[in-house]
C-alpha positions as CSV (number, residue, x, y, z in Angstrom):
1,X,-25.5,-8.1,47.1
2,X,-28.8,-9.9,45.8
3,X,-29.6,-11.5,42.6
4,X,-31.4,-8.9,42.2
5,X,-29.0,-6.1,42.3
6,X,-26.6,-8.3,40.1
7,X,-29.0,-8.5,37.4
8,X,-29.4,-4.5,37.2
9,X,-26.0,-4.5,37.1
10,X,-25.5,-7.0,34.4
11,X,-28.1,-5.4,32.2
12,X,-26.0,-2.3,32.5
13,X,-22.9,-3.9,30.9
14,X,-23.7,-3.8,27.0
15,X,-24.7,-0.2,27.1
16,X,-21.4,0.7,29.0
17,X,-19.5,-1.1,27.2
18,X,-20.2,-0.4,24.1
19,X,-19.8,3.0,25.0
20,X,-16.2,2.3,26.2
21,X,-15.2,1.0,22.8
22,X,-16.3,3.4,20.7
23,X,-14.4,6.2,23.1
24,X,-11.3,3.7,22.4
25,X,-12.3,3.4,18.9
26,X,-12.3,7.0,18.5
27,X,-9.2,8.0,20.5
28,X,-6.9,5.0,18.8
29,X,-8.6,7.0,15.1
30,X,-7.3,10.3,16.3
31,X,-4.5,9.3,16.8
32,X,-3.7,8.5,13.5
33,X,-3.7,4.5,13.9
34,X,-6.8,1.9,12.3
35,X,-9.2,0.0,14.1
36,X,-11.0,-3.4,13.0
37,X,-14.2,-3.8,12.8
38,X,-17.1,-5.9,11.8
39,X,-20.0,-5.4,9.5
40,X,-22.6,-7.9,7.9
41,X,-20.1,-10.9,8.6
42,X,-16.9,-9.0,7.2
43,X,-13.9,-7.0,9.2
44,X,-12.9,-4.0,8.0
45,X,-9.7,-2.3,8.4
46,X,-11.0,1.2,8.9
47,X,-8.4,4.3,8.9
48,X,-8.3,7.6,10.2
49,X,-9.6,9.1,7.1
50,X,-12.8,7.0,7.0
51,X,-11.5,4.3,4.5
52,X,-13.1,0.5,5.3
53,X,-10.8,-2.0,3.4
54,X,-12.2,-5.5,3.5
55,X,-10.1,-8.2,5.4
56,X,-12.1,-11.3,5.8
57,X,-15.4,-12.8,5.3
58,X,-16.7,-14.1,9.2
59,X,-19.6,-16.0,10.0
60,X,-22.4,-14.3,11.2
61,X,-23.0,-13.5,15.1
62,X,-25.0,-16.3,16.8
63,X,-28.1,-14.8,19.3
64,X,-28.8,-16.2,21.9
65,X,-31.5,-15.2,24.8
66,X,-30.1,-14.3,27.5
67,X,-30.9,-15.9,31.4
């Protein structure tokens, strides 16, 4: 496999995963359990019925450029 190949594959990752968790996120909510999540350096207990209850105050994500 070259560097090349590895690097198309590696750019595929965020898309797919994200993906993946909001499938999980979704089937975890159906099934009648709460998911966390963050949100503008907060995490939220969210529940099946769309109710976000603030759990803690997080710093914000650092970016970085990726290579």
């Amino acid at each position: 496999m070259s560097d090349q190949d590895i690097q198309k594959l590696e750019n595929l990752f965020p898309p797919v995963s994200g993906s993946a968790f909001e499938a999980a996120s979704r089937e975890v909510l159906a099934s009648g359990q709460s998911v966390l999540q963050s949100k503008d350096g907060i995490i939220y207990e969210v529940f099946p019925d769309g109710r976000r209850v603030p759990l803690k105050k997080i710093e914000p994500p650092v970016q970085f450029a990726a290579g």
